[in-house]
N, CA, C and O atoms as CSV, one atom per row, in Angstrom:
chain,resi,resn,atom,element,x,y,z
A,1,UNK,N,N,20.022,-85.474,13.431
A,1,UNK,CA,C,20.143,-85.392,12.000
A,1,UNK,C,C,21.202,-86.357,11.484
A,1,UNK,O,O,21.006,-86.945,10.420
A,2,UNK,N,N,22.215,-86.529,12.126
A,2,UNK,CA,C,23.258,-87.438,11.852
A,2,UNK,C,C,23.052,-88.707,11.748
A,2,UNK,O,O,23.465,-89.435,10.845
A,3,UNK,N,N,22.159,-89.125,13.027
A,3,UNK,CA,C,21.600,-90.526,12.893
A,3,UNK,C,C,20.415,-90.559,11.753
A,3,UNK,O,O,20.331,-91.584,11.078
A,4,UNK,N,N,20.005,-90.077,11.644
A,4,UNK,CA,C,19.025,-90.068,10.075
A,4,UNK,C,C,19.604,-90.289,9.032
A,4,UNK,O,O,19.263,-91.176,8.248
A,5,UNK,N,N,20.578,-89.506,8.865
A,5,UNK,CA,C,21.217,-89.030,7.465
A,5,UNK,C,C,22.049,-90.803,7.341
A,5,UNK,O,O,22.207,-91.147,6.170
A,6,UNK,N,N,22.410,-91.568,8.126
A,6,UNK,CA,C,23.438,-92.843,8.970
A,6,UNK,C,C,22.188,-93.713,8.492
A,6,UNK,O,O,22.293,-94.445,7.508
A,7,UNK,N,N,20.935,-93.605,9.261
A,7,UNK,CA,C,20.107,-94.731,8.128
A,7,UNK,C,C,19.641,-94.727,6.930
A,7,UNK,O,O,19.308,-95.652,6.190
A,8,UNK,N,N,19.645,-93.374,6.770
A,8,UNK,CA,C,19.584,-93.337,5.029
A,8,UNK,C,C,20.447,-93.684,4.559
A,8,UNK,O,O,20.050,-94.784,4.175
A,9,UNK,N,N,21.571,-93.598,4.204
A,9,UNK,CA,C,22.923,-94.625,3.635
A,9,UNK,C,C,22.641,-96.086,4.273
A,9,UNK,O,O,23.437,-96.820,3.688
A,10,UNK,N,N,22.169,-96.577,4.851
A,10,UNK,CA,C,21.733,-97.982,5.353
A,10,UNK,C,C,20.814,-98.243,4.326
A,10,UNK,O,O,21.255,-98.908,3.389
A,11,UNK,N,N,19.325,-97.782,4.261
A,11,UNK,CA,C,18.363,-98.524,3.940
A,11,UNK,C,C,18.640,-98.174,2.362
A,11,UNK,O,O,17.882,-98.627,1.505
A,12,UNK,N,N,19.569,-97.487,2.073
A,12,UNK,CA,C,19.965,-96.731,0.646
A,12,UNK,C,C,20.963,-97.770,0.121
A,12,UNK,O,O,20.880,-97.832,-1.106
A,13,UNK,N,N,21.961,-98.683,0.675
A,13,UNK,CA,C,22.678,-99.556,0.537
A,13,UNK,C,C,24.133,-98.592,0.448
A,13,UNK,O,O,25.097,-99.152,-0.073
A,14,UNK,N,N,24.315,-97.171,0.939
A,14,UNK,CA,C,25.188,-96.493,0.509
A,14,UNK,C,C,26.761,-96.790,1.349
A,14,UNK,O,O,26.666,-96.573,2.557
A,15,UNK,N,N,28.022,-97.202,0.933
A,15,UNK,CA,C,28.845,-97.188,1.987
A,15,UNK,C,C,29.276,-96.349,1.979
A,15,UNK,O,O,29.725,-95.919,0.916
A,16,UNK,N,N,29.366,-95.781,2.906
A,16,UNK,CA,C,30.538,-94.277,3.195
A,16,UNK,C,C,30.894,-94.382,4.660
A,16,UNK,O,O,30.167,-95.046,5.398
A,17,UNK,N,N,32.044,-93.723,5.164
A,17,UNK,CA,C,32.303,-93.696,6.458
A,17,UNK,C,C,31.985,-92.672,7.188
A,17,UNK,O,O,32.005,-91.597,6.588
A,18,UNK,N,N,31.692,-92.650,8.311
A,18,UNK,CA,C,31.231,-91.459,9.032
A,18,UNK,C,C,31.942,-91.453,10.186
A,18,UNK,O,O,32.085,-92.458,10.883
A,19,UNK,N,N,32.469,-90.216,10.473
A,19,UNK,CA,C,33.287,-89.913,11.755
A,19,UNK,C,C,32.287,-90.029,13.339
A,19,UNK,O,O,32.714,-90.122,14.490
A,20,UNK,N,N,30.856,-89.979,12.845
A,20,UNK,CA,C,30.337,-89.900,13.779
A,20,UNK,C,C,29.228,-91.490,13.866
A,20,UNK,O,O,28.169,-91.561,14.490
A,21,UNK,N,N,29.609,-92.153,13.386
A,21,UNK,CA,C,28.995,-93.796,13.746
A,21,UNK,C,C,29.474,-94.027,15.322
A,21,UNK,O,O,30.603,-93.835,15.773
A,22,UNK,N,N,28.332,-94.477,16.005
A,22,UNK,CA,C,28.772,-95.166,17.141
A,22,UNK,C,C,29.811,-95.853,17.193
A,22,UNK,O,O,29.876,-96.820,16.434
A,23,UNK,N,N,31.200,-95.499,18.314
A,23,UNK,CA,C,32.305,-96.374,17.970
A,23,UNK,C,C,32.968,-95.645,17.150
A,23,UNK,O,O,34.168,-95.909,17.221
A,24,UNK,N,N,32.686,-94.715,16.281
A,24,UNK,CA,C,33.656,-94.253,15.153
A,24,UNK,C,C,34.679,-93.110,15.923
A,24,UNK,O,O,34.483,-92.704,17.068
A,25,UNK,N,N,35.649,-92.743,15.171
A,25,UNK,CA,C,36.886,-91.523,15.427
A,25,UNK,C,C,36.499,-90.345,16.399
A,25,UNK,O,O,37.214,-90.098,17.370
A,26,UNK,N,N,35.234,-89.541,16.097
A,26,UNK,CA,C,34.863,-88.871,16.885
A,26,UNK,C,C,33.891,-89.075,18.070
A,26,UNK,O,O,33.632,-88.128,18.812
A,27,UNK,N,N,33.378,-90.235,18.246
A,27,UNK,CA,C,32.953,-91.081,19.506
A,27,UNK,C,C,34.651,-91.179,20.522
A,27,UNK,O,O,34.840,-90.590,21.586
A,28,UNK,N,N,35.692,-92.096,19.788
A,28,UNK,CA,C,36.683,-92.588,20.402
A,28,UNK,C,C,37.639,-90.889,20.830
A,28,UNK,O,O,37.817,-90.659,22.026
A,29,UNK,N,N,37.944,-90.291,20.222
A,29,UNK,CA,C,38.183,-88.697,20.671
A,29,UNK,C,C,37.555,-88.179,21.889
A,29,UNK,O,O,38.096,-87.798,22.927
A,30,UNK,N,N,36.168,-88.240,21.536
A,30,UNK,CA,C,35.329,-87.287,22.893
A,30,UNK,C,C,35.526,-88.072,23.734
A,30,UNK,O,O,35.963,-87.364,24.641
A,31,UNK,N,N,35.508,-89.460,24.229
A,31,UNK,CA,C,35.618,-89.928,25.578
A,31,UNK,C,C,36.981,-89.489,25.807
A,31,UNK,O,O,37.042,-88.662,26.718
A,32,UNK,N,N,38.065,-89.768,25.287
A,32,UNK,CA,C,39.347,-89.055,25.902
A,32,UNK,C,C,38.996,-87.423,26.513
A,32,UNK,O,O,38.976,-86.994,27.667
A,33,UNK,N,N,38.729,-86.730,25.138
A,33,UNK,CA,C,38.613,-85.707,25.269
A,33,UNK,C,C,37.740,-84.840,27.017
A,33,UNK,O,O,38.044,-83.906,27.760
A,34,UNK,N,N,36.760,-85.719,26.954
A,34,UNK,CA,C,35.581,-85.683,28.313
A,34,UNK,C,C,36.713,-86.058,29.457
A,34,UNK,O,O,36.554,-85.542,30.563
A,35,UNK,N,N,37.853,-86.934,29.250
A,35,UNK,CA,C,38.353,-87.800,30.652
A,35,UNK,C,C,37.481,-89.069,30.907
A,35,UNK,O,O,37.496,-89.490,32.063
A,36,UNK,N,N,36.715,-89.744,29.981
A,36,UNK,CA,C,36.117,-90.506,29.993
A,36,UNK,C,C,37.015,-92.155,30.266
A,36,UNK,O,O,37.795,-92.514,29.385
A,37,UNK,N,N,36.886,-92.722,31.062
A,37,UNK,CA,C,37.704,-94.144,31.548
A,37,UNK,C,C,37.623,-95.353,30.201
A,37,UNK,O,O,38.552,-95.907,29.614
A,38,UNK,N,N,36.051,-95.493,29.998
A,38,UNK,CA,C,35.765,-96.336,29.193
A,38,UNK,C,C,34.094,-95.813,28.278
A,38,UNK,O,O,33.104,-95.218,28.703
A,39,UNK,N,N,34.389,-96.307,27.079
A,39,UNK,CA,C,33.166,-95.583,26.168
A,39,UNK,C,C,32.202,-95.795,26.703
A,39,UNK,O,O,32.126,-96.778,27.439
A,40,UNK,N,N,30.932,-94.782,26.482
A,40,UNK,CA,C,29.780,-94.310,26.526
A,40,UNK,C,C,28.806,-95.411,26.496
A,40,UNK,O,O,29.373,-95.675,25.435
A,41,UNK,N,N,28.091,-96.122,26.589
A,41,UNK,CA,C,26.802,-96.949,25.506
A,41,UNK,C,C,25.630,-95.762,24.920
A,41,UNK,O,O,25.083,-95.781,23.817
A,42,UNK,N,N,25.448,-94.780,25.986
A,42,UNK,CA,C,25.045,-93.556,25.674
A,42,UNK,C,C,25.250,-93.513,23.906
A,42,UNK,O,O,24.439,-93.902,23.065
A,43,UNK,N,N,26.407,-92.998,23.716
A,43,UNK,CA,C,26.535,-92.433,22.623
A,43,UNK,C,C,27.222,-91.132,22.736
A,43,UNK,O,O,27.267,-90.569,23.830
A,44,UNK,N,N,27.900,-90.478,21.412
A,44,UNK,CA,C,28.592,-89.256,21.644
A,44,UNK,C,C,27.933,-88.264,21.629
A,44,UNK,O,O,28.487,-87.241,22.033
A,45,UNK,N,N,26.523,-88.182,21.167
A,45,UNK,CA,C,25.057,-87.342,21.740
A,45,UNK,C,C,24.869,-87.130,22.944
A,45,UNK,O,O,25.191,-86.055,23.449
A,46,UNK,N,N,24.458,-87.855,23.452
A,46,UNK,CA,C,24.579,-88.005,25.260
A,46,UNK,C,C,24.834,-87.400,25.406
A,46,UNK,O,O,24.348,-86.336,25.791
A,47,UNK,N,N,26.144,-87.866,25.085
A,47,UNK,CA,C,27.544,-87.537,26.570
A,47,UNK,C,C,27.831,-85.591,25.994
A,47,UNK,O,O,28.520,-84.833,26.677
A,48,UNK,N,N,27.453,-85.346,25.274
A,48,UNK,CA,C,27.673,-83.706,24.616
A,48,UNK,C,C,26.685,-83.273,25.675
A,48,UNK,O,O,26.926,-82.604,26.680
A,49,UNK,N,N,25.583,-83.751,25.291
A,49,UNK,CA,C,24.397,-82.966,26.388
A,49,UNK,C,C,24.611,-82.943,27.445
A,49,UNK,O,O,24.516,-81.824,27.949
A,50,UNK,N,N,25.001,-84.068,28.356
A,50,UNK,CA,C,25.516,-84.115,29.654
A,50,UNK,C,C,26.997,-82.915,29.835
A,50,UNK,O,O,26.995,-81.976,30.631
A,51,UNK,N,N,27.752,-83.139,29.219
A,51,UNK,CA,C,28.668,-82.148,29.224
A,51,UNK,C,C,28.276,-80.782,29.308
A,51,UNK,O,O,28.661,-80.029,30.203
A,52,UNK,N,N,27.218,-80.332,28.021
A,52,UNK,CA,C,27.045,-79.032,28.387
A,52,UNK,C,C,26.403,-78.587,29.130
A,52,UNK,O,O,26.595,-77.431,29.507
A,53,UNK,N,N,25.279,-79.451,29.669
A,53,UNK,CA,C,24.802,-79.128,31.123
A,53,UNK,C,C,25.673,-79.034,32.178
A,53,UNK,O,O,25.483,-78.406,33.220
A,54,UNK,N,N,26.559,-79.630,31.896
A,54,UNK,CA,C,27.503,-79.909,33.155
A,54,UNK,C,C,27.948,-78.182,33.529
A,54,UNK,O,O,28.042,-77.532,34.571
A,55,UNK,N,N,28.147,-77.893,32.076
A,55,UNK,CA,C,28.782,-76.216,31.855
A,55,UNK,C,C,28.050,-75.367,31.444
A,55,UNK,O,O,28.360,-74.481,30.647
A,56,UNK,N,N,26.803,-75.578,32.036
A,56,UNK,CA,C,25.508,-74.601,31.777
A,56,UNK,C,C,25.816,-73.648,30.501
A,56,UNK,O,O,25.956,-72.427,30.428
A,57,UNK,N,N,25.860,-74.509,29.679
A,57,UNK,CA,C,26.145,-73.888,28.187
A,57,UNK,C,C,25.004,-74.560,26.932
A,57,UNK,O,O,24.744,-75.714,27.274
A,58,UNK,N,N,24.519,-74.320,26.067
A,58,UNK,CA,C,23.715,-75.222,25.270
A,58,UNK,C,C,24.562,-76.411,24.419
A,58,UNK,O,O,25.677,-76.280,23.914
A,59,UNK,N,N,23.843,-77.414,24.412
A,59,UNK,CA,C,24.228,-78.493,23.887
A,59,UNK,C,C,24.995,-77.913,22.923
A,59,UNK,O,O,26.150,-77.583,23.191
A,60,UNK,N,N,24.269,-77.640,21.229
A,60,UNK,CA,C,24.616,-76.916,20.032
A,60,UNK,C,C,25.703,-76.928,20.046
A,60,UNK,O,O,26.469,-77.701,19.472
A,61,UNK,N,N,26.073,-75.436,21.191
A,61,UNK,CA,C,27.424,-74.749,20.823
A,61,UNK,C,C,28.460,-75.420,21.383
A,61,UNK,O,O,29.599,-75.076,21.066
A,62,UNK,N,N,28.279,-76.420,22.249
A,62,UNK,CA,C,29.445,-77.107,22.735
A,62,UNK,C,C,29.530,-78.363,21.665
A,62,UNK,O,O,30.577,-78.989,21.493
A,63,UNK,N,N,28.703,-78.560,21.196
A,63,UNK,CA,C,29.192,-80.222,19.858
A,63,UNK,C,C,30.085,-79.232,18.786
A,63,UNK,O,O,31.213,-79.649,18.523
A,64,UNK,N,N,29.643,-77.909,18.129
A,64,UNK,CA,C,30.505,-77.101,17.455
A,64,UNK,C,C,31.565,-76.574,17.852
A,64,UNK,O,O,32.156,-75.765,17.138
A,65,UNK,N,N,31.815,-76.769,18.527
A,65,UNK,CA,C,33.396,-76.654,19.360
A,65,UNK,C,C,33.989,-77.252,19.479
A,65,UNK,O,O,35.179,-77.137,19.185
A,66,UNK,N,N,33.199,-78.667,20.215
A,66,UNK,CA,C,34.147,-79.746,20.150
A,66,UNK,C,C,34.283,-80.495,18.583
A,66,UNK,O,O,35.326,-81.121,18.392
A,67,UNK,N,N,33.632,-80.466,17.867
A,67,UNK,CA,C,33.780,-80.417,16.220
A,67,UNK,C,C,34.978,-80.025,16.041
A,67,UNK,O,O,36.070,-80.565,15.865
A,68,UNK,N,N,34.561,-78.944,16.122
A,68,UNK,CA,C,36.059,-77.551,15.462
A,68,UNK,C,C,37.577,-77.981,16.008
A,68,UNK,O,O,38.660,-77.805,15.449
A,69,UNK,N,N,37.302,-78.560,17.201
A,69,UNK,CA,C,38.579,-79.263,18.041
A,69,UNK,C,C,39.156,-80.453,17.616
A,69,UNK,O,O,40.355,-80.732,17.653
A,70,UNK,N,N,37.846,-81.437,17.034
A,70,UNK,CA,C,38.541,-82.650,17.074
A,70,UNK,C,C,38.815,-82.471,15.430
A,70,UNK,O,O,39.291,-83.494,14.937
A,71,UNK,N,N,38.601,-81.340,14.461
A,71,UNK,CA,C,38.540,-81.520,12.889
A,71,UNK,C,C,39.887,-80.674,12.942
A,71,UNK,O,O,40.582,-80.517,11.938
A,72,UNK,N,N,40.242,-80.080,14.327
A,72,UNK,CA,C,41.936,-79.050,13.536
A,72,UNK,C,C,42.682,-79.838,14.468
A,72,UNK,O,O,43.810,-79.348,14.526
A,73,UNK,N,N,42.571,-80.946,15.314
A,73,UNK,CA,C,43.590,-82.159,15.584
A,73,UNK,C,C,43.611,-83.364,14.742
A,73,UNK,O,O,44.579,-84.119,14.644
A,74,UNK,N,N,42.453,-83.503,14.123
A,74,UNK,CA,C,42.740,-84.746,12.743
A,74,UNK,C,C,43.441,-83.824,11.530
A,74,UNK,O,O,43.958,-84.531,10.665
A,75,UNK,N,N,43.532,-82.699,11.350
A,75,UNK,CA,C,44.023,-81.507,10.265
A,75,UNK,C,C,43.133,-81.760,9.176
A,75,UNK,O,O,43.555,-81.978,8.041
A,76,UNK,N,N,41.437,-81.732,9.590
A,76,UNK,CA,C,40.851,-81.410,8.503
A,76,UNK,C,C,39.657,-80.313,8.749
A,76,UNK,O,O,38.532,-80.384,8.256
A,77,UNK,N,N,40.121,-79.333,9.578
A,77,UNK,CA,C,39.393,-78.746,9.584
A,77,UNK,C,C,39.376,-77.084,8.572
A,77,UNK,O,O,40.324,-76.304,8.479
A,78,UNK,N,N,38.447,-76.984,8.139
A,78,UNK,CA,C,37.917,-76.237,7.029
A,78,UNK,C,C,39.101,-75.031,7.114
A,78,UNK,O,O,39.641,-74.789,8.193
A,79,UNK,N,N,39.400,-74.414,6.080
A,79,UNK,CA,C,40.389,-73.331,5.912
A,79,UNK,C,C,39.897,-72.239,6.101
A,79,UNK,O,O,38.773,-72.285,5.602
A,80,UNK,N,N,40.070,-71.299,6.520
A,80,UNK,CA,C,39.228,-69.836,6.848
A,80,UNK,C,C,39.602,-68.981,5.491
A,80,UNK,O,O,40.753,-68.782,5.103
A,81,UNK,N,N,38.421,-68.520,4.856
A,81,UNK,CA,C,38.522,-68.162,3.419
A,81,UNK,C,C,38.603,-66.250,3.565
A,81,UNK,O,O,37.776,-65.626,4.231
A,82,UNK,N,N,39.332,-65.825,3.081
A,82,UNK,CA,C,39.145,-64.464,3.398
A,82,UNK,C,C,37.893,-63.648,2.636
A,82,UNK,O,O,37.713,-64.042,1.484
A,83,UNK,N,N,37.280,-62.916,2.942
A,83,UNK,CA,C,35.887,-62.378,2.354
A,83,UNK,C,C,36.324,-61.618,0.706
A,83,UNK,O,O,37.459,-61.275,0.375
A,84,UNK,N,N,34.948,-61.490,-0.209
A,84,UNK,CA,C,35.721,-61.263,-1.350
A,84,UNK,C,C,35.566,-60.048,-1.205
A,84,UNK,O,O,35.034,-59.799,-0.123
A,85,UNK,N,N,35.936,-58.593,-2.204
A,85,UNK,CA,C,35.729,-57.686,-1.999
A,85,UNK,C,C,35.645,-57.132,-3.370
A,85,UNK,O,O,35.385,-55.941,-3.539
């Protein structure tokens, strides 16, 4: 979905930055993060899938984790809202 949403701002002429462009912030994170020597050509897709196989876990829930990890070490990850009542 990411890579979709990445050529639609392409063929759309749209600039915006994306944390998740090949090469971008959260590509350069997960290879550290993995213990990775030198980047992927894979991609940071891949290398998630390979990972969570690695940890017989589903892809999904391990990219939302590692999300959640790399968005409350950049300090933008979402504020936890208390429920209304």
């Amino acid at each position: 979905m990411l890579t979709g949403y990445r050529v639609a701002l392409e063929i759309h002429s749209v600039d915006e930055d994306s944390d998740f462009a090949h090469g971008g912030p959260f590509s350069e994170w997960l290879w550290k993060r993995l213990g990775m020597s030198y980047p992927s050509a894979l991609g940071w897709a891949a290398e998630t899938e390979r990972e969570a196989e690695r940890r017989g876990m589903p892809a999904i829930q391990l990219f939302f984790a590692l999300l959640d990890e790399f968005l409350a070490e950049q300090g933008s990850a979402p504020e936890a809202t208390e429920p209304a009542r």
